[in-house]
C-alpha positions as CSV (number, residue, x, y, z in Angstrom):
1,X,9.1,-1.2,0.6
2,X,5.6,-2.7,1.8
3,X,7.2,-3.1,5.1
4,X,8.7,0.2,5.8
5,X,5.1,1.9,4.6
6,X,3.1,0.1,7.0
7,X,5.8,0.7,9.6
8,X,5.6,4.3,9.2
9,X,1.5,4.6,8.6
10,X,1.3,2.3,12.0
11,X,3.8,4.6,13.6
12,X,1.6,7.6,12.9
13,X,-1.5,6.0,13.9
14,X,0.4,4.9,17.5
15,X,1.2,8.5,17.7
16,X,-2.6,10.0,17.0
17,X,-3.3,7.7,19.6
18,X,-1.1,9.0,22.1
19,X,-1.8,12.5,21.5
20,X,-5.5,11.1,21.5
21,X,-4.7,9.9,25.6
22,X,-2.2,13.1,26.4
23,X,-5.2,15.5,25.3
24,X,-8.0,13.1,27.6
25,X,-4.9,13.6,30.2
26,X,-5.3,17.3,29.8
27,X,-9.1,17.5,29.6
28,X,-9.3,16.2,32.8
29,X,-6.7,18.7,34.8
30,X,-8.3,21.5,33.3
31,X,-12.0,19.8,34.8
32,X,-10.6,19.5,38.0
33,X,-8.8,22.9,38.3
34,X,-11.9,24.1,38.2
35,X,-13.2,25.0,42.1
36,X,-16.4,23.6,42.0
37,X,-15.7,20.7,39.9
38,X,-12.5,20.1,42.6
39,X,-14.8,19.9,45.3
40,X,-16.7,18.0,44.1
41,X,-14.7,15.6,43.0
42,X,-13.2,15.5,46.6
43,X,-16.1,15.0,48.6
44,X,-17.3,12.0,46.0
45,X,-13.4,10.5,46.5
46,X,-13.5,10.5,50.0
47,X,-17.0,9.0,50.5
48,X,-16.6,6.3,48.1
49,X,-13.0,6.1,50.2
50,X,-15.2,6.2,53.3
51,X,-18.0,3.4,51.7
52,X,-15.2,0.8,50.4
53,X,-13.6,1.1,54.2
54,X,-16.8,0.7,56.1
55,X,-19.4,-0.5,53.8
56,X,-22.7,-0.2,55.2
57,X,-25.8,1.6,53.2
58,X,-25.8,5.2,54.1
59,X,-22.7,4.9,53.2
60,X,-23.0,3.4,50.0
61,X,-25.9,6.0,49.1
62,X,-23.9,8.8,50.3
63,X,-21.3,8.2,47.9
64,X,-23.7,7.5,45.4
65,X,-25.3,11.4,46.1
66,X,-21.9,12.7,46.1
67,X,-21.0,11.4,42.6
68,X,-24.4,12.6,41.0
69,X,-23.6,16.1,42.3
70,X,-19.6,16.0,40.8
71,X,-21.3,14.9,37.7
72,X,-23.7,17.8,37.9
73,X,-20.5,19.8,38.4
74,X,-18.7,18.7,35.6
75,X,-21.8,19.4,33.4
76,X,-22.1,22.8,34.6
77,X,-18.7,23.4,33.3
78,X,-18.8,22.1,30.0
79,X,-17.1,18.8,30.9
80,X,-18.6,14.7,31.3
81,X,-16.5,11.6,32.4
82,X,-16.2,10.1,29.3
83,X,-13.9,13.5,28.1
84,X,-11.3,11.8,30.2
85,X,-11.0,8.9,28.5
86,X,-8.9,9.0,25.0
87,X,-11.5,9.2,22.4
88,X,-11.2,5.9,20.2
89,X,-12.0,6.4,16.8
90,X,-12.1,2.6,15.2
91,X,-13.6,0.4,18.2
92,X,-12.2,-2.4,16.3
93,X,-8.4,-2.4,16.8
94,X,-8.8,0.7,19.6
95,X,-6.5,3.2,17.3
96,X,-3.9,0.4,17.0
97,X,-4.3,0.1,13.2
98,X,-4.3,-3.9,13.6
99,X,-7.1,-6.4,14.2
100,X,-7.0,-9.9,15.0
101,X,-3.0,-9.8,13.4
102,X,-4.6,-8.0,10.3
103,X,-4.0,-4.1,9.2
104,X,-7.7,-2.9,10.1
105,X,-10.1,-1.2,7.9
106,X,-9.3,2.0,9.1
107,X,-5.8,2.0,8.4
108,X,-5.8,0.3,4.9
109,X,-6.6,3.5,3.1
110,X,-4.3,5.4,4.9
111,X,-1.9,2.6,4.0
112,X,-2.8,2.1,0.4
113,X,-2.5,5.9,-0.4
114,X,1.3,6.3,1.4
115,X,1.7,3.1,-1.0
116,X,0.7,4.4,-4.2
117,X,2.8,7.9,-3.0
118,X,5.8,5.7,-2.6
119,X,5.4,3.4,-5.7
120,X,4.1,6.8,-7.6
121,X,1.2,5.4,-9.2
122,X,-2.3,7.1,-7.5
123,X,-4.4,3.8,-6.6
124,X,-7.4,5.9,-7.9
125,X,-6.8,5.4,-11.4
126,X,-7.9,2.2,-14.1
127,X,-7.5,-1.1,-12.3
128,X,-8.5,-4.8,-13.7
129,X,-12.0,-4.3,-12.1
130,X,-12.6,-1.4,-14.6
131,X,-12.2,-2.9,-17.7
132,X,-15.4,-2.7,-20.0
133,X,-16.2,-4.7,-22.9
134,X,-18.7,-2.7,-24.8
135,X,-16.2,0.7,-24.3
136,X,-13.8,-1.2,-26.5
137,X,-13.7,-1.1,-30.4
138,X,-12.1,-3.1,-32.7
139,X,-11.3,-6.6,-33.6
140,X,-9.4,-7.4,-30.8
141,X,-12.3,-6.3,-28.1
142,X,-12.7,-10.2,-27.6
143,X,-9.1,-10.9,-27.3
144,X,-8.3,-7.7,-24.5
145,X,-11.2,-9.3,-22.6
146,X,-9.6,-12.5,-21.9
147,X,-6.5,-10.8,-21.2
148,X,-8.0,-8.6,-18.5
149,X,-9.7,-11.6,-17.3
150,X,-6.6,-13.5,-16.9
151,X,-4.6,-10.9,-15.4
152,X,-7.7,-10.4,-12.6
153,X,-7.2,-14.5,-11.7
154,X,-3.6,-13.8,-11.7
155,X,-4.0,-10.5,-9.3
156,X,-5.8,-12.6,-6.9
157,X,-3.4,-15.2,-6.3
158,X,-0.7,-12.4,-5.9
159,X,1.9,-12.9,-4.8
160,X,1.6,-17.1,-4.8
161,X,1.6,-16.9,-8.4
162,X,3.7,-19.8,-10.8
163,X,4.7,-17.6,-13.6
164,X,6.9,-14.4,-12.0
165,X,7.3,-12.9,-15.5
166,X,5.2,-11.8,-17.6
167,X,5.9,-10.8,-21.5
168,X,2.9,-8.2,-23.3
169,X,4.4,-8.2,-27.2
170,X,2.6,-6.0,-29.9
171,X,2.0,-3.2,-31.8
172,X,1.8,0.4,-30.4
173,X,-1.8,1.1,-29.2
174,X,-2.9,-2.2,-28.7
175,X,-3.5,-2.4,-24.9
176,X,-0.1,-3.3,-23.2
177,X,0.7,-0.4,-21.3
178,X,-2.8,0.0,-20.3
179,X,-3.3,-3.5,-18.6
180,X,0.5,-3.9,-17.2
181,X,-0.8,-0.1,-15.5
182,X,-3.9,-1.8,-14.2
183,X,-2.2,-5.1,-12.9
184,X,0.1,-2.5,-10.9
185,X,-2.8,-0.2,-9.7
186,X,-5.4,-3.5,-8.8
187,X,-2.2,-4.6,-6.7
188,X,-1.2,-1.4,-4.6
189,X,-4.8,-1.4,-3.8
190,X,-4.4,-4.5,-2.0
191,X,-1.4,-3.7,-0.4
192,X,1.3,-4.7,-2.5
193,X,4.0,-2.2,-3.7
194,X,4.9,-1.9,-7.6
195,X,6.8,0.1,-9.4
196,X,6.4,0.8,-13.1
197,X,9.3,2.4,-15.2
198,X,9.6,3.5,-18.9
199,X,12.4,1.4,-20.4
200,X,14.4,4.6,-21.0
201,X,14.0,5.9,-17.3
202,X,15.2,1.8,-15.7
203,X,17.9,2.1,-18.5
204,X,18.7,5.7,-17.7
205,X,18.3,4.4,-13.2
206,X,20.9,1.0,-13.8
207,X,23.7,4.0,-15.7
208,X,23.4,5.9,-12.8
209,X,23.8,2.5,-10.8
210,X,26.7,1.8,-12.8
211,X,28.7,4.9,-12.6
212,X,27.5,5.8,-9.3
213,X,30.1,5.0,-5.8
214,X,29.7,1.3,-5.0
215,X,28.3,1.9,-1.6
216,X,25.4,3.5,-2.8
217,X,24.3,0.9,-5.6
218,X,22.0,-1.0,-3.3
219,X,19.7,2.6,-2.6
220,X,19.5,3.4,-6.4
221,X,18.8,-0.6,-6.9
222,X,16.4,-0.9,-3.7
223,X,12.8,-0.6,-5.4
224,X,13.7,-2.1,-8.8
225,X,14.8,-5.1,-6.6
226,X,12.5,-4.8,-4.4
227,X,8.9,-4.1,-5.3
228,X,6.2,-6.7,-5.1
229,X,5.6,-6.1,-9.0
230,X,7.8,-4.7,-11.7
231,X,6.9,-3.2,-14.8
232,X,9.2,-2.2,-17.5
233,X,7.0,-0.3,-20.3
234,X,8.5,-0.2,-24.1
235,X,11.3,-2.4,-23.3
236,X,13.3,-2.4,-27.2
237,X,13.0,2.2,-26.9
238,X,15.9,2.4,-24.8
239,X,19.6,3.5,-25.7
240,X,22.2,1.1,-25.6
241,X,25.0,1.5,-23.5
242,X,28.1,-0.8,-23.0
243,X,28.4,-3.0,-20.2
244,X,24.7,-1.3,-18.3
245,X,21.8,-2.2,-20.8
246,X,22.0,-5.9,-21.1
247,X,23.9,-6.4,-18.1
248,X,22.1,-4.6,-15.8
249,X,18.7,-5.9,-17.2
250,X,19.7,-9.1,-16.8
251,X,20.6,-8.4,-13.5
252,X,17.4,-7.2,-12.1
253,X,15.8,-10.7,-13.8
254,X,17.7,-13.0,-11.8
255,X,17.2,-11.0,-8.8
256,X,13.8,-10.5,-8.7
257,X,13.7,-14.5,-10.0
258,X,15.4,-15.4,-6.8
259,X,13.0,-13.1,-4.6
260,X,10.3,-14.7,-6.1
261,X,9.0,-11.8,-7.2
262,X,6.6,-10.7,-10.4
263,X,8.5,-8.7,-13.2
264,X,6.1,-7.0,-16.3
265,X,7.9,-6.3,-19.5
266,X,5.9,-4.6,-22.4
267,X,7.4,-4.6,-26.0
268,X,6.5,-3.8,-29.4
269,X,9.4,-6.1,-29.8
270,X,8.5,-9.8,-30.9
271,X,10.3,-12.4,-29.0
272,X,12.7,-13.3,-31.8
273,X,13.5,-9.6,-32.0
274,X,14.5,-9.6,-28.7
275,X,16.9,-12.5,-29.0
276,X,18.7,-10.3,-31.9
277,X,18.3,-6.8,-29.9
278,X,19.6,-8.3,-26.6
279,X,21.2,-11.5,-25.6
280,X,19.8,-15.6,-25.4
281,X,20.7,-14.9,-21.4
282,X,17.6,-12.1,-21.4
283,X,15.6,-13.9,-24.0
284,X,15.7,-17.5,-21.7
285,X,14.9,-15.2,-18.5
286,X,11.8,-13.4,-20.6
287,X,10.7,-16.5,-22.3
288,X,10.9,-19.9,-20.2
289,X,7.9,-21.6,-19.9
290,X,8.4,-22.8,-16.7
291,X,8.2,-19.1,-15.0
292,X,7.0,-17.0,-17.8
293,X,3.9,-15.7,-19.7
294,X,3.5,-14.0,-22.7
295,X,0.8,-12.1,-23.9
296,X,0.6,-11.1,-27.6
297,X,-1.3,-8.4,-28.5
298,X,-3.2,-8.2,-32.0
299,X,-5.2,-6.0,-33.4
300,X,-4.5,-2.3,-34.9
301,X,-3.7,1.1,-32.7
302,X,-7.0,1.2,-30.5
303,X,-6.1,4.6,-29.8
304,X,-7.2,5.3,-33.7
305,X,-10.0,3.3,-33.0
């Protein structure tokens, strides 16, 4: 996903660029369509012509007294040299969008807003960096700040992180969805594509997946397998279906495991509870200490706060 996005904002900035040099091109026939401007330009060609053949001084300062007057020409119509030359916008990476094997400045919001269109999460919303202490009420003020704090040390290492799965368990209210959001957003603003899905709508997404004609499984699958980061909010809400809602979860687990890549699951669910409402398969892939983390939330409803 990541890839294709910077493919196609690159792509766009390529073509500005070349528009950029078709429109200099254009400048500069219209300049010298003009009469005066033409002959101007002639008589300054074939001096400097007549200078680089010859040499000699007259010369040399002939040429120079041509060029001042096709100058003075082209200022009389409107019109300097450097209009005929493509206008470069970031002197950095000359309208390329890449400096020294890096996406420039000048292209990273561009890039950072297709990626939050294409993940559908806006990168202008609550991120890590916006969490505040003293805005939060409640017993568990303490707690949410070490959780926040955690997740920011995490973000930074992204994607070279040890633990690709990450387990928030509590009651409703508490902070889960809220932080698993803010991991996502604090991500897509560096550059990395996530994707965050109710339980209900990945549940409802993997029937489609399973009912749908083989060939097109791997598009309905693509960015559940695919994204950087996956977060699946309310995981225990979800109708069951036969053969799709354990399956299927498990599924995207051990794919994304073998990508390497970070999952999120939230859950008023306790981890025992899981075992029961799923399968030891789901429960070993959510809670191995080798790859996981969980979070557990305490505290009452902060929303009631």
């Amino acid at each position: 996903m990541t890839g294709e996005i910077l493919k196609k904002v690159l792509d766009e900035k390529r073509a500005a660029k070349r528009r950029e040099e078709v429109q200099a091109e254009e400048r500069k026939a219209a300049a010298l369509a003009l009469p005066d401007v033409a002959e101007a330009h002639r008589e300054y060609v074939y001096a400097l012509h007549e200078s680089l053949r010859y040499g000699g001084a007259d010369a040399g300062r002939r040429a120079k007294e041509l060029y001042a007057a096709y100058i003075k020409a082209l200022a009389a119509a409107g019109y300097s040299e450097s209009d005929f030359s493509p206008r470069v916008r970031c002197p950095r990476c000359g309208d390329s969008g890449i400096c020294d094997g890096k996406i420039c400045e000048c292209t990273k919001d561009a890039f950072i807003k297709e990626l939050g269109i294409a993940c559908d999460i806006s990168p202008e919303g609550f991120t890590l960096a916006d969490f505040d202490l003293e805005k939060v009420h409640g017993s568990q003020a303490e707690q949410l700040a070490k959780m926040y704090s955690r997740m920011s040390a995490y973000a930074e290492k992204f994607p070279d992180v040890n633990r690709s799965v990450i387990v928030c368990t509590g009651k409703t209210g508490t902070g889960k969805t809220m932080l698993a959001s803010a991991l996502a957003r604090t991500l897509i603003r560096r550059g990395h594509s996530a994707v965050i899905m109710s339980a209900t709508a990945f549940n409802s997404l993997m029937l489609k997946c399973h009912t749908a004609p083989y060939a097109e499984r791997d598009g309905i699958l693509a960015d559940v397998l695919g994204a950087e980061l996956l977060v699946i909010d309310d995981l225990g809400t979800e109708p069951r279906y036969n053969n799709v809602t354990c399956e299927y979860l498990l599924l995207v687990l051990e794919e994304r495991a073998g990508k390497k890549l970070s999952t999120v699951i939230t859950t008023n669910l306790s981890p025992e509870k899981i075992l029961h409402a799923y399968n030891e398969r789901i429960y070993s892939r959510l809670f191995d200490k080798r790859r996981s983390l969980t979070l557990a939330f305490g505290g009452e409803d902060l929303r009631l706060v």
